[in-house]
mmCIF file of the N, C-alpha and C atoms, coordinates in Angstrom:
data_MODEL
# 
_entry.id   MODEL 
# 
loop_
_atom_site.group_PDB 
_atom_site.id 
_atom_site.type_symbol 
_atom_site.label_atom_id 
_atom_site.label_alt_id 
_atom_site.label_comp_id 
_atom_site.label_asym_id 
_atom_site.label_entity_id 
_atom_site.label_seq_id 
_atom_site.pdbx_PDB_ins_code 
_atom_site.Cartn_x 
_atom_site.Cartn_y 
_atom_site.Cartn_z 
_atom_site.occupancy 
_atom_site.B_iso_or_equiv 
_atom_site.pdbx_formal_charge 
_atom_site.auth_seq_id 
_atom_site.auth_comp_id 
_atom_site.auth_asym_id 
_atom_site.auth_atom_id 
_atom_site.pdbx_PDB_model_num 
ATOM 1   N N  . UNK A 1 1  ? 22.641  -5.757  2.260  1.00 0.00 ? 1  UNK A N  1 
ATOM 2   C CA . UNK A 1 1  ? 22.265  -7.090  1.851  1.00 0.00 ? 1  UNK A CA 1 
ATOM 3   C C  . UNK A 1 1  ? 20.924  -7.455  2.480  1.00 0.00 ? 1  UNK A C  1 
ATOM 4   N N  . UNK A 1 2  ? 19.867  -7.929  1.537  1.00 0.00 ? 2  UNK A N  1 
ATOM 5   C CA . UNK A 1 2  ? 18.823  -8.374  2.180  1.00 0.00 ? 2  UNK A CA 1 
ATOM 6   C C  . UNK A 1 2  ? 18.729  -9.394  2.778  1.00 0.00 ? 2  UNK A C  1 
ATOM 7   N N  . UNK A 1 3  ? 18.002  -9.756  3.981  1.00 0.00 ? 3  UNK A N  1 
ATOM 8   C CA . UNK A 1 3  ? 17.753  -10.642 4.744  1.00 0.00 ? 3  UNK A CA 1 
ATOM 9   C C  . UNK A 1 3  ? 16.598  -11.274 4.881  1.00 0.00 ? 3  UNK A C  1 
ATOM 10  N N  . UNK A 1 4  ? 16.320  -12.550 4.376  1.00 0.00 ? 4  UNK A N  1 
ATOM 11  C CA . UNK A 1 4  ? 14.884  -13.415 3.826  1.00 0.00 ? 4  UNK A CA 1 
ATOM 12  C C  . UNK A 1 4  ? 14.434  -13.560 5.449  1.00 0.00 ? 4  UNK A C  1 
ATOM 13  N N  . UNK A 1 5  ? 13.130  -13.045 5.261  1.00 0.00 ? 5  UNK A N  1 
ATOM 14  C CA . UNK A 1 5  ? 12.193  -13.231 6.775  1.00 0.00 ? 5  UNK A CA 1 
ATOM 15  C C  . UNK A 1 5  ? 11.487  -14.845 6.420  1.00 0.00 ? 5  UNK A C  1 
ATOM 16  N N  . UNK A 1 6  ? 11.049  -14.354 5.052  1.00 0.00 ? 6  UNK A N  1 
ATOM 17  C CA . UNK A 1 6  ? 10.401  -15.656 4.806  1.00 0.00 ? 6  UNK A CA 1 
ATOM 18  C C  . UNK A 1 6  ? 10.241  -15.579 3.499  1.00 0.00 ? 6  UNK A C  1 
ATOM 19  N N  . UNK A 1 7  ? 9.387   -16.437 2.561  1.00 0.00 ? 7  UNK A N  1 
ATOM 20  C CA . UNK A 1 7  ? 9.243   -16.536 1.071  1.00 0.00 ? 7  UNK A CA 1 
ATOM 21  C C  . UNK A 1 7  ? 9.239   -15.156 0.477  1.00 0.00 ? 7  UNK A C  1 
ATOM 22  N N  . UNK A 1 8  ? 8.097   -14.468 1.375  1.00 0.00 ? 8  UNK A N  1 
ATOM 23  C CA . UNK A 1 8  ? 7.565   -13.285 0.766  1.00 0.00 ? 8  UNK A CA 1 
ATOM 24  C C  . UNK A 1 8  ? 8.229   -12.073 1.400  1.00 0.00 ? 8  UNK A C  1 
ATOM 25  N N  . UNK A 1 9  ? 9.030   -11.900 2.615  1.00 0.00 ? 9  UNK A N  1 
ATOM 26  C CA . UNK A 1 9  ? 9.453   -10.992 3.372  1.00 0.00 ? 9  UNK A CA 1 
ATOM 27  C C  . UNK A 1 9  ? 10.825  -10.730 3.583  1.00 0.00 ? 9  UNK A C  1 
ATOM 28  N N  . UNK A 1 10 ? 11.440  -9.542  3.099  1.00 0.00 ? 10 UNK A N  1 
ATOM 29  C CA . UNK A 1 10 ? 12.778  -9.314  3.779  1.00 0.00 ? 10 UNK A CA 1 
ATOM 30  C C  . UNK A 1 10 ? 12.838  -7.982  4.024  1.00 0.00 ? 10 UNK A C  1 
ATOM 31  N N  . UNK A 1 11 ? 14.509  -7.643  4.959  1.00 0.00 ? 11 UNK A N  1 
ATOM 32  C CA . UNK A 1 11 ? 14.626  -6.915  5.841  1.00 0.00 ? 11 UNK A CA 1 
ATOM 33  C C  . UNK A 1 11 ? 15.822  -6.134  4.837  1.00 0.00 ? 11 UNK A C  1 
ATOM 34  N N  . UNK A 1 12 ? 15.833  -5.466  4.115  1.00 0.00 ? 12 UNK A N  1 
ATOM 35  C CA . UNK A 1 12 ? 17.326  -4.548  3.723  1.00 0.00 ? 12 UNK A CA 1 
ATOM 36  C C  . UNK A 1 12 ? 17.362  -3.739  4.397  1.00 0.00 ? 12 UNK A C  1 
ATOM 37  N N  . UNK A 1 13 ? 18.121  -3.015  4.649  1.00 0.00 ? 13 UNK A N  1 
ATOM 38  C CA . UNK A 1 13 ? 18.801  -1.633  5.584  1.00 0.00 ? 13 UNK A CA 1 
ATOM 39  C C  . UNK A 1 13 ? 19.146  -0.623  3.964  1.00 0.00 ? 13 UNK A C  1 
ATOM 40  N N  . UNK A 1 14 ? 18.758  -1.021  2.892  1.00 0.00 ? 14 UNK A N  1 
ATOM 41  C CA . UNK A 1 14 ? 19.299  -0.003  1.647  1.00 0.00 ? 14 UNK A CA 1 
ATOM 42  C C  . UNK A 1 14 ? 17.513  0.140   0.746  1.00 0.00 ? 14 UNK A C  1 
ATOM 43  N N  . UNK A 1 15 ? 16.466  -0.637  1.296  1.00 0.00 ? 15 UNK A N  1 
ATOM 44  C CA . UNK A 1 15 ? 15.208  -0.294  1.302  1.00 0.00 ? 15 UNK A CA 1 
ATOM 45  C C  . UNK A 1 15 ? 14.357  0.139   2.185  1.00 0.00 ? 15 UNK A C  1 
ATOM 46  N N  . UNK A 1 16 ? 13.622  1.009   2.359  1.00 0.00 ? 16 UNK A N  1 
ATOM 47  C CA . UNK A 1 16 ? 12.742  1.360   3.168  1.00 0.00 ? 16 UNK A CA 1 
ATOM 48  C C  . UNK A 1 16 ? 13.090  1.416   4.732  1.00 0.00 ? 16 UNK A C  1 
ATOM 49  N N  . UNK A 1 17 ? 14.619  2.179   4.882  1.00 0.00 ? 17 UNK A N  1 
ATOM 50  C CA . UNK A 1 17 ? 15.115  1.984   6.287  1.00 0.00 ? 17 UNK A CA 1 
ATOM 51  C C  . UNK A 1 17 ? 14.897  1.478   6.993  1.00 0.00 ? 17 UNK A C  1 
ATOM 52  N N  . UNK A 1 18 ? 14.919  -0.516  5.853  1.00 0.00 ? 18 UNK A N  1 
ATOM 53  C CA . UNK A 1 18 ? 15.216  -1.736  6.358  1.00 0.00 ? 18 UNK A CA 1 
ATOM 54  C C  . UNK A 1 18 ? 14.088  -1.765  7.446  1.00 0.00 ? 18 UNK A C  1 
ATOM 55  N N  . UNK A 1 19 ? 12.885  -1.622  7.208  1.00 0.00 ? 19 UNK A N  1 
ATOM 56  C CA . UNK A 1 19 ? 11.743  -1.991  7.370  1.00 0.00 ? 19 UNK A CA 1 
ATOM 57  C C  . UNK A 1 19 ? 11.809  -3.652  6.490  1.00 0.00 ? 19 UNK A C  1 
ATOM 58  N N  . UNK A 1 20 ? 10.501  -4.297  6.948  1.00 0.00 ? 20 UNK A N  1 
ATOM 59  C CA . UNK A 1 20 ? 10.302  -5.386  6.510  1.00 0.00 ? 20 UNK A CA 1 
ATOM 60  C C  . UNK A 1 20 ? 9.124   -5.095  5.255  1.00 0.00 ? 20 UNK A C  1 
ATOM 61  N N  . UNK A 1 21 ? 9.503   -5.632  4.176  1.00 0.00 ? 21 UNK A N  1 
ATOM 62  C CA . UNK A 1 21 ? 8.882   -5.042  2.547  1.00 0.00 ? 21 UNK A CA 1 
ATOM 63  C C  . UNK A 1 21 ? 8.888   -6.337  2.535  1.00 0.00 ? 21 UNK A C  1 
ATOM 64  N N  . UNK A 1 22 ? 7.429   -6.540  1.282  1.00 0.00 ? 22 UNK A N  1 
ATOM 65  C CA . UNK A 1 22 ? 7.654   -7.950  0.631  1.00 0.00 ? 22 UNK A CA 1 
ATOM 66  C C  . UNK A 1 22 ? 8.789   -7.478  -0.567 1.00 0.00 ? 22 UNK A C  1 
ATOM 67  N N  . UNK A 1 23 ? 9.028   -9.231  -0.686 1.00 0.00 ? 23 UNK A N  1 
ATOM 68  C CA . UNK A 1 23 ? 10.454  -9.527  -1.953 1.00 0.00 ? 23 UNK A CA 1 
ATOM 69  C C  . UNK A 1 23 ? 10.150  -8.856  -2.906 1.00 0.00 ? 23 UNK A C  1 
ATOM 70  N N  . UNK A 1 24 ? 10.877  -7.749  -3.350 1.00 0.00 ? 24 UNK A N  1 
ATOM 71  C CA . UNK A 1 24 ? 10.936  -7.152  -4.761 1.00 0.00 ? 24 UNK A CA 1 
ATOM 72  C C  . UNK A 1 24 ? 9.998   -5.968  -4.688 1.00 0.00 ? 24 UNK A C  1 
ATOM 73  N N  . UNK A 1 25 ? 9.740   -5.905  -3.742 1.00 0.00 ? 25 UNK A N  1 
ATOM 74  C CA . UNK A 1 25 ? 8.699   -4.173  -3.704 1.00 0.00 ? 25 UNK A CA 1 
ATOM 75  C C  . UNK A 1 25 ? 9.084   -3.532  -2.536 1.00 0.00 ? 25 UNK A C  1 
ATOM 76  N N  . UNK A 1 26 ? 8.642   -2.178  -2.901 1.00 0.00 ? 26 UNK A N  1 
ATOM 77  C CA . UNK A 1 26 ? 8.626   -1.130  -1.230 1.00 0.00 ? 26 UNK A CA 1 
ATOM 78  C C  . UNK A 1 26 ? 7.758   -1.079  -0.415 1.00 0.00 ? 26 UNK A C  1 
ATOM 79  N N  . UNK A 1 27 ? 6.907   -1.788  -0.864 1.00 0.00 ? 27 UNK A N  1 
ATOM 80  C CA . UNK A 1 27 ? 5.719   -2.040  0.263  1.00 0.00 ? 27 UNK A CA 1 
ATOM 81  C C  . UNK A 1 27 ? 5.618   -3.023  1.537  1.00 0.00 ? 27 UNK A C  1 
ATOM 82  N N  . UNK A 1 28 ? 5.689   -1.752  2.389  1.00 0.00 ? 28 UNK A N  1 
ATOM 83  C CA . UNK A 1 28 ? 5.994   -2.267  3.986  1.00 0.00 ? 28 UNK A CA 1 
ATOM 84  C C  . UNK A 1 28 ? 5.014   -3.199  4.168  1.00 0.00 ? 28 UNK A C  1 
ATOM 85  N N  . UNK A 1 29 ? 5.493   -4.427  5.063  1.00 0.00 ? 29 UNK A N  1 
ATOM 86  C CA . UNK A 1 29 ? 5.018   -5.306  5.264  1.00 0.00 ? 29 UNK A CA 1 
ATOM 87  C C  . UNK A 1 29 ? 3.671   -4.872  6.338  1.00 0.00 ? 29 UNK A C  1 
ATOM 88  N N  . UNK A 1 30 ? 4.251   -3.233  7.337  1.00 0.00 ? 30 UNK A N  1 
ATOM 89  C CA . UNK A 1 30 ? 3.075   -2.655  8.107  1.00 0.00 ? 30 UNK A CA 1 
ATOM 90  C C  . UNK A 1 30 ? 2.058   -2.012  7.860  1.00 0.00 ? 30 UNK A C  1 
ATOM 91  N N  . UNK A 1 31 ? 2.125   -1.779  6.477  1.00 0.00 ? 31 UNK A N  1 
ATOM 92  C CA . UNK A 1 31 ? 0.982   -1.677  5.877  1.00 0.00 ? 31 UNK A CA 1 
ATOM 93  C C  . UNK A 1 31 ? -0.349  -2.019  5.569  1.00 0.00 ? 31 UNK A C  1 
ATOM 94  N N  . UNK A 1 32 ? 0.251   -3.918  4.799  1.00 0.00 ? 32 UNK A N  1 
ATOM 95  C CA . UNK A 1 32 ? -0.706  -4.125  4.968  1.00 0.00 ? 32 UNK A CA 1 
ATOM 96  C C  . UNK A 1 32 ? -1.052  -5.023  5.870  1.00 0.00 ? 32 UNK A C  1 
ATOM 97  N N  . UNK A 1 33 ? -0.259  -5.009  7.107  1.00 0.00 ? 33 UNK A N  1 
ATOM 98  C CA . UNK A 1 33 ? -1.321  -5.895  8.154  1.00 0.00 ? 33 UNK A CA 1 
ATOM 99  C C  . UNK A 1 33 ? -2.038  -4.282  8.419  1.00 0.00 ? 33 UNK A C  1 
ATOM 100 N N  . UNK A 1 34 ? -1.965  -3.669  8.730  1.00 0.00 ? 34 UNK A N  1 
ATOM 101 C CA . UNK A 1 34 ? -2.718  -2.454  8.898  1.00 0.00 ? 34 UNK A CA 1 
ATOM 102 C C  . UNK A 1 34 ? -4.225  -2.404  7.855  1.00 0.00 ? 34 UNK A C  1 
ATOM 103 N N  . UNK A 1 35 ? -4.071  -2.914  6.697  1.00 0.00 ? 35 UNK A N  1 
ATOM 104 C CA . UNK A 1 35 ? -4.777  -3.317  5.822  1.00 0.00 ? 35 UNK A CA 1 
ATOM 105 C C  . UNK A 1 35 ? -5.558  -4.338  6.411  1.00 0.00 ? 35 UNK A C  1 
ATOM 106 N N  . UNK A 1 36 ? -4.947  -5.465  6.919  1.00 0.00 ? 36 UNK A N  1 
ATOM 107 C CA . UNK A 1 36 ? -5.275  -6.393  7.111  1.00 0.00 ? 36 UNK A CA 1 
ATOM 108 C C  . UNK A 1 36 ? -6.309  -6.092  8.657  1.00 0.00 ? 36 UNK A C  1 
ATOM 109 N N  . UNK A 1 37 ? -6.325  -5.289  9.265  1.00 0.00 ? 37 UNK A N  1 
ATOM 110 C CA . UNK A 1 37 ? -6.403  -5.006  10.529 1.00 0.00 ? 37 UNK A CA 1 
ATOM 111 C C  . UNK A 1 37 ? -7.837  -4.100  10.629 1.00 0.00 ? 37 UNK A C  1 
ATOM 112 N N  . UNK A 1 38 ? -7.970  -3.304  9.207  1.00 0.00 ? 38 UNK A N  1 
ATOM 113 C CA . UNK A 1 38 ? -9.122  -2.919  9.370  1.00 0.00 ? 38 UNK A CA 1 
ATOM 114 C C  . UNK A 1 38 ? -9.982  -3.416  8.512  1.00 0.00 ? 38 UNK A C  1 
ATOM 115 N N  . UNK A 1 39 ? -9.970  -4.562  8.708  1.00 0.00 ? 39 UNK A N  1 
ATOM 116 C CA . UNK A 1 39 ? -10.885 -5.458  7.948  1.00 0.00 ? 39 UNK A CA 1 
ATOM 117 C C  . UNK A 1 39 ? -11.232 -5.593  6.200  1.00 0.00 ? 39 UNK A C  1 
ATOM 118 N N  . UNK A 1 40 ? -9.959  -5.024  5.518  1.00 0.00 ? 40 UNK A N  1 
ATOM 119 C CA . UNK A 1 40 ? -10.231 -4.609  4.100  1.00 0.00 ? 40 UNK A CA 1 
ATOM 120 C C  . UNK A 1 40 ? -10.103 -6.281  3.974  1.00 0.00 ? 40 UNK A C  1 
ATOM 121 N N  . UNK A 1 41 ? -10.641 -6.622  2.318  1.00 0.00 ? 41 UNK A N  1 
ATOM 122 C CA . UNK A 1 41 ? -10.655 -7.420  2.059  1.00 0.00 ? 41 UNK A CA 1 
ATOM 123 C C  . UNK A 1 41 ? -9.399  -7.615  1.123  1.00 0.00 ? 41 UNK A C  1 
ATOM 124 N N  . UNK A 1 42 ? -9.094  -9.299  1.533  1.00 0.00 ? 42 UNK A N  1 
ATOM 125 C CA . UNK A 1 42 ? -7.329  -9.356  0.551  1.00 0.00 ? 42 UNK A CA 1 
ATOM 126 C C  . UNK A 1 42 ? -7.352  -9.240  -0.550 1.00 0.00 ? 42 UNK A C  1 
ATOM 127 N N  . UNK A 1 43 ? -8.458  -9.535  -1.412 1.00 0.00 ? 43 UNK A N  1 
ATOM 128 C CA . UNK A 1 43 ? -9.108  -9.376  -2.973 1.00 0.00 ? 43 UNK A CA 1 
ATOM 129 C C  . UNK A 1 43 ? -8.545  -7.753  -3.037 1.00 0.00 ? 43 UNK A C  1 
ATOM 130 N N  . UNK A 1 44 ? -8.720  -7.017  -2.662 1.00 0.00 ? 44 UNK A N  1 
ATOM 131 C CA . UNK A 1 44 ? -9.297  -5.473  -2.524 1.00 0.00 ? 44 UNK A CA 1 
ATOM 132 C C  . UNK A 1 44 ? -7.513  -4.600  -1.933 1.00 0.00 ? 44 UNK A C  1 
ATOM 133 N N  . UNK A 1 45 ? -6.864  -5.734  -1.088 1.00 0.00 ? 45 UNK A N  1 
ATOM 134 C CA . UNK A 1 45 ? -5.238  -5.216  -0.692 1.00 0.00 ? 45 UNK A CA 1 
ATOM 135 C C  . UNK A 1 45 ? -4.351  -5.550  -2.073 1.00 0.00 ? 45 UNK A C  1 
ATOM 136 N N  . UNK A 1 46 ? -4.775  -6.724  -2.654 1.00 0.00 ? 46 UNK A N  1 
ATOM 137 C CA . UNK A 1 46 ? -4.183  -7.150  -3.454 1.00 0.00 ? 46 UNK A CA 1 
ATOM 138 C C  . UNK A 1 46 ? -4.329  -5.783  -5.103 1.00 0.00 ? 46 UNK A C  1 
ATOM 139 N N  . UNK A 1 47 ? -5.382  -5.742  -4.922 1.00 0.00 ? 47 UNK A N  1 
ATOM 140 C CA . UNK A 1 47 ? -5.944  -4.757  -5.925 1.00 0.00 ? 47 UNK A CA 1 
ATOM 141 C C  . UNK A 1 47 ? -5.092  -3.110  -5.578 1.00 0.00 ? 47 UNK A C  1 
ATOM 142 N N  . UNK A 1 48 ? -5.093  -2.871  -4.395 1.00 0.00 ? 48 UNK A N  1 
ATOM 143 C CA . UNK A 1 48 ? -4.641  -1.789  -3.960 1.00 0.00 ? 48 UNK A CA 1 
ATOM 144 C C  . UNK A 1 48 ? -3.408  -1.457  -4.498 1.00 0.00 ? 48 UNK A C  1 
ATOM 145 N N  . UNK A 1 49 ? -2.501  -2.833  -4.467 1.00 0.00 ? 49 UNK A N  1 
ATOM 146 C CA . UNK A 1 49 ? -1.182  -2.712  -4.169 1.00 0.00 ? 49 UNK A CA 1 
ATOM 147 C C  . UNK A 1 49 ? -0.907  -3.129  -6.109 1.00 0.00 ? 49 UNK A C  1 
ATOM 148 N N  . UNK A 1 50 ? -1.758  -2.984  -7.088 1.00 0.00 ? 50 UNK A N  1 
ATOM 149 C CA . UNK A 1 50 ? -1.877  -3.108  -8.356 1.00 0.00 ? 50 UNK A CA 1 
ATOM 150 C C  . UNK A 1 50 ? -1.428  -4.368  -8.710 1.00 0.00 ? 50 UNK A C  1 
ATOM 151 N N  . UNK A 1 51 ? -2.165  -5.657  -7.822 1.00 0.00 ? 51 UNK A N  1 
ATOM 152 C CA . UNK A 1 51 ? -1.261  -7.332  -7.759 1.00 0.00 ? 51 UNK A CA 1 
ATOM 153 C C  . UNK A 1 51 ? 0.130   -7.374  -7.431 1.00 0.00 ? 51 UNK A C  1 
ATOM 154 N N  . UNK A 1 52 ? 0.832   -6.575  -7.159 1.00 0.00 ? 52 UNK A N  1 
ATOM 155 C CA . UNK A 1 52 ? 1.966   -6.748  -6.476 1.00 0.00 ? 52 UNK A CA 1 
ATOM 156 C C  . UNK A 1 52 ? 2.186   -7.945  -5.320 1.00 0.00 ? 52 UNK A C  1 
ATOM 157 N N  . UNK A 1 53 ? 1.856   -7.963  -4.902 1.00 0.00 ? 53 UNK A N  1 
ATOM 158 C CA . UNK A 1 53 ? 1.223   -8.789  -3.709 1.00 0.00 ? 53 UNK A CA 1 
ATOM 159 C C  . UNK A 1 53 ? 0.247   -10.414 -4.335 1.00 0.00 ? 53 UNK A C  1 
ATOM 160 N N  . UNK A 1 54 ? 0.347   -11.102 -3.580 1.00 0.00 ? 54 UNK A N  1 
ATOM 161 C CA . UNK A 1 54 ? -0.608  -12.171 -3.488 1.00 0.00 ? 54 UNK A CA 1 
ATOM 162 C C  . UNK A 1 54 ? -1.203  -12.237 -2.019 1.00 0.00 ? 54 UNK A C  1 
ATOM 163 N N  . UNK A 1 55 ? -2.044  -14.043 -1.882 1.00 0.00 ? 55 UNK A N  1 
ATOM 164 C CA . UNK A 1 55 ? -2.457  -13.919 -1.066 1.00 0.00 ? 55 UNK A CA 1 
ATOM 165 C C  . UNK A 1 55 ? -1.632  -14.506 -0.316 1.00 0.00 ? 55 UNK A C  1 
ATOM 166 N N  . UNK A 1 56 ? -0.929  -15.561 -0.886 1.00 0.00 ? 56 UNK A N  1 
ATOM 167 C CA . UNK A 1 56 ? 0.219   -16.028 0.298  1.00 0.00 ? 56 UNK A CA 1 
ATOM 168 C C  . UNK A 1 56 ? 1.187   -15.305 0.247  1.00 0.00 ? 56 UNK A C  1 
ATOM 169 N N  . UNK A 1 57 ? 1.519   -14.164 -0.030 1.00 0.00 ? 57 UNK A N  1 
ATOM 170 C CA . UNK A 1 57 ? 2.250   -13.163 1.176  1.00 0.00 ? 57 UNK A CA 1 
ATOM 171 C C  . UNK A 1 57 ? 1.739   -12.595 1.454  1.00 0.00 ? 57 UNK A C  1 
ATOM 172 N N  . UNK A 1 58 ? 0.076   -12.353 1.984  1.00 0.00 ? 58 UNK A N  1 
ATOM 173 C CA . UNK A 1 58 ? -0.744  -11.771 2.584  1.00 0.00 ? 58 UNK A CA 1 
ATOM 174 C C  . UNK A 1 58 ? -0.407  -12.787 4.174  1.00 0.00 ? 58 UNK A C  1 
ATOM 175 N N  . UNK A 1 59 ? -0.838  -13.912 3.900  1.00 0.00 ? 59 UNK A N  1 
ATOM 176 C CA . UNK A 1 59 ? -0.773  -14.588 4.708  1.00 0.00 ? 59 UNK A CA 1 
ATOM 177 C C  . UNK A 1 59 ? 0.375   -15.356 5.437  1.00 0.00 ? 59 UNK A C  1 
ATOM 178 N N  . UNK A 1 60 ? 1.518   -14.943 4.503  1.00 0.00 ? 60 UNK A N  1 
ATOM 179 C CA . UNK A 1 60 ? 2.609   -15.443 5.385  1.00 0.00 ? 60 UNK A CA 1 
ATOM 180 C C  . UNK A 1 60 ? 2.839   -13.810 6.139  1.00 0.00 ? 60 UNK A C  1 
ATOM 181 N N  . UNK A 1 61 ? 2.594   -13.067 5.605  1.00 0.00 ? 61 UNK A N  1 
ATOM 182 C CA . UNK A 1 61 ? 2.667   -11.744 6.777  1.00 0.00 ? 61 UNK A CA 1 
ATOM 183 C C  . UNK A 1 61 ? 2.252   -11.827 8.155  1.00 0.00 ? 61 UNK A C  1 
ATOM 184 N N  . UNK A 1 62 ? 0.393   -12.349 7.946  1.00 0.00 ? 62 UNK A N  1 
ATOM 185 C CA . UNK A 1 62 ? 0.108   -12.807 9.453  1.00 0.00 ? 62 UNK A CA 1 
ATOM 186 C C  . UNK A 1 62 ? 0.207   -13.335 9.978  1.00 0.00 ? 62 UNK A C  1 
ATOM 187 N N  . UNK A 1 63 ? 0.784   -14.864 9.983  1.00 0.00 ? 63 UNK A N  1 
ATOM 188 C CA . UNK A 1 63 ? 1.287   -15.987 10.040 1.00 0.00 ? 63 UNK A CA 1 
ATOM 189 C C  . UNK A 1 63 ? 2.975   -15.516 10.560 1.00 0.00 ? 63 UNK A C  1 
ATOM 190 N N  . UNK A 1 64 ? 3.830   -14.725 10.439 1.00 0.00 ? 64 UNK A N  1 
ATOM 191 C CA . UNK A 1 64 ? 4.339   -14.173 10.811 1.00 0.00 ? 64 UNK A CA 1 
ATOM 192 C C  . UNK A 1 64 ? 4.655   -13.651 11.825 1.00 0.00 ? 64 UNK A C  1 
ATOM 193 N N  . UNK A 1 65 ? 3.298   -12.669 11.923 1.00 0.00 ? 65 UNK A N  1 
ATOM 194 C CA . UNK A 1 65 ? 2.920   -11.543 13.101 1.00 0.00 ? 65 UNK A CA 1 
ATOM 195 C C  . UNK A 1 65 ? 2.564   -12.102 13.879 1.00 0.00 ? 65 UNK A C  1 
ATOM 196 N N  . UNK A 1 66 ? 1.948   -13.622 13.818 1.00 0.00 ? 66 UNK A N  1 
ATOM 197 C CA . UNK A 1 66 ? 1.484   -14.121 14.552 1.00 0.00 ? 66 UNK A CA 1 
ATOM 198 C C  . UNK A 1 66 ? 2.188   -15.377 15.780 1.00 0.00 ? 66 UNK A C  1 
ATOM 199 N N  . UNK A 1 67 ? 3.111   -15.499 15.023 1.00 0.00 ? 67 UNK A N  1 
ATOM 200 C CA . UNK A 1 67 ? 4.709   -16.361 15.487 1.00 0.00 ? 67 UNK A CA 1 
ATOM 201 C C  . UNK A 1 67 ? 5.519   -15.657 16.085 1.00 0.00 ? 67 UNK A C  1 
ATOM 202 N N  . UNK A 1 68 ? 5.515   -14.187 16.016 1.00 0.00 ? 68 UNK A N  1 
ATOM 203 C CA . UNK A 1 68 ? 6.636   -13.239 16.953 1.00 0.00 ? 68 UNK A CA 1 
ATOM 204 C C  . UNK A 1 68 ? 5.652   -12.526 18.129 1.00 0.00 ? 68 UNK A C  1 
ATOM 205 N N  . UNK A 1 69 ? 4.307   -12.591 18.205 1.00 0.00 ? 69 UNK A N  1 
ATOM 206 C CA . UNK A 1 69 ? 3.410   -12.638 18.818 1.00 0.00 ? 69 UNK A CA 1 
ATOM 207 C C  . UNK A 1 69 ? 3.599   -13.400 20.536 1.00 0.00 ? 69 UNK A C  1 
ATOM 208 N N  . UNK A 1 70 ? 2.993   -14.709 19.478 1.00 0.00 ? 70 UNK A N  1 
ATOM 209 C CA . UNK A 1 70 ? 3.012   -15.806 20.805 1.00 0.00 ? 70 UNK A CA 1 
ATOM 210 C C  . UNK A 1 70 ? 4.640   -16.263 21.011 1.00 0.00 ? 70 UNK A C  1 
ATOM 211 N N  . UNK A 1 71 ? 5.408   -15.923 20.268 1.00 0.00 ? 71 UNK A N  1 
ATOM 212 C CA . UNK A 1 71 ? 7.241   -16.150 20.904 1.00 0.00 ? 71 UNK A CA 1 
ATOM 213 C C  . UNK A 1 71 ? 7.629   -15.391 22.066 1.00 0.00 ? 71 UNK A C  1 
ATOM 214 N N  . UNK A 1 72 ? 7.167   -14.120 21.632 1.00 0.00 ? 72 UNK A N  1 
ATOM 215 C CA . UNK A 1 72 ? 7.590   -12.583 22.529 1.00 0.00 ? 72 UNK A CA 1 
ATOM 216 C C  . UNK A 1 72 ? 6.545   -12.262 23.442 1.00 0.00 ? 72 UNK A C  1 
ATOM 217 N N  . UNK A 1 73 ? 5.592   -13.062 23.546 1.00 0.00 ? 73 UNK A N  1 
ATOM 218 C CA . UNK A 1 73 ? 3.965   -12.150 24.476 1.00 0.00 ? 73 UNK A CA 1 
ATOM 219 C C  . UNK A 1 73 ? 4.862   -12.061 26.004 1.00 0.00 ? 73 UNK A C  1 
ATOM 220 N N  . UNK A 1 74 ? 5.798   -12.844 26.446 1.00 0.00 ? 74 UNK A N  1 
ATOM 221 C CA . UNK A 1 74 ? 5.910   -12.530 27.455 1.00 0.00 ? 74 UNK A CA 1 
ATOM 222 C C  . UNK A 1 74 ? 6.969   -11.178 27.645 1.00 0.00 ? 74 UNK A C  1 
ATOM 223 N N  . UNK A 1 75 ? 7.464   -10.708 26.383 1.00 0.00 ? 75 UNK A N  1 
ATOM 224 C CA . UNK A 1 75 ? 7.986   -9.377  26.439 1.00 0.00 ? 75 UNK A CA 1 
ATOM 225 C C  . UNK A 1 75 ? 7.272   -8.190  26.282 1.00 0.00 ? 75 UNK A C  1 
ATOM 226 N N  . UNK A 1 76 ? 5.957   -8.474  25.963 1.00 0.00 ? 76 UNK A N  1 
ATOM 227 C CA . UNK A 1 76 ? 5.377   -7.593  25.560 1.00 0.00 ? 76 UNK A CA 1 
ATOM 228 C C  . UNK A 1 76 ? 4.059   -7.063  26.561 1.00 0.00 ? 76 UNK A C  1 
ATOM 229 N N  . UNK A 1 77 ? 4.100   -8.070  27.268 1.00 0.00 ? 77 UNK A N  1 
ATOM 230 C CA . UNK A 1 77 ? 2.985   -8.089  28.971 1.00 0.00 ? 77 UNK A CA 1 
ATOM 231 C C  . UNK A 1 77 ? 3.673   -7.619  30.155 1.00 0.00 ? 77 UNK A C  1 
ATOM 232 N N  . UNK A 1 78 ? 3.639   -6.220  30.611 1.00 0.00 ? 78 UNK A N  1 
ATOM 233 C CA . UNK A 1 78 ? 4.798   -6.239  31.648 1.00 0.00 ? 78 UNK A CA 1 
ATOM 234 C C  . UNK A 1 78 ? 3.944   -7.448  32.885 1.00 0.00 ? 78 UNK A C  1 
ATOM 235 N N  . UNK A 1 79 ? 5.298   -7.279  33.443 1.00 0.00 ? 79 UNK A N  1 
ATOM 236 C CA . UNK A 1 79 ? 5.257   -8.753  34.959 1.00 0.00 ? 79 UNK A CA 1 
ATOM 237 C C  . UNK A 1 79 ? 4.466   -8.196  35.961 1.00 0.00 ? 79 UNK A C  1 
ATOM 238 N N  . UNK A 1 80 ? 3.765   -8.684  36.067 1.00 0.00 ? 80 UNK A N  1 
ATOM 239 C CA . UNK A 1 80 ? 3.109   -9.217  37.731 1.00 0.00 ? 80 UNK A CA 1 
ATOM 240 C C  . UNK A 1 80 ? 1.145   -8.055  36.749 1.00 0.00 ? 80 UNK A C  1 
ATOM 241 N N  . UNK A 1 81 ? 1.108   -8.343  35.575 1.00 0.00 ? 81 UNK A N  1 
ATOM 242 C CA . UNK A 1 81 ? -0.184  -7.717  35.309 1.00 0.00 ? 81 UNK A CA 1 
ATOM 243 C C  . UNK A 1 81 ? -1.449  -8.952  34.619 1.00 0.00 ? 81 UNK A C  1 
# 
């Protein structure tokens, strides 16, 4: 059963060994921040991914990444550095 991350994002365990895919495709959500990361342009991810994709689930991706980020930074900094 899939599990809604958000509008554009969920988690199945019977897709993409329940990696996080946007809704209705196999395309890992780590992709394209990876996309997103080396500076491609979203015009150009969007194109990649043959419009599969928009830009607001481009951006609720980072918007995302960016909320489990600053939630978790203190799990992710070991202590006393």
């Amino acid at each position: 059963m899939a599990k809604a991350i958000g509008r554009f994002i969920v988690v199945d365990p019977h897709v993409c060994h329940g990696q996080p895919t946007f809704r209705g495709t196999r395309i890992l959500v780590a992709d394209v921040l990876d996309q997103v990361a080396n500076g491609m342009a979203w015009e150009a991810i969007i194109e990649n991914w043959r419009g599969a994709l928009s830009h607001e689930a481009i951006a609720e991706s980072v918007r995302l990444t960016r909320e489990i980020l600053m939630n978790h930074q203190e799990e992710l900094v070991p202590a006393g550095k």
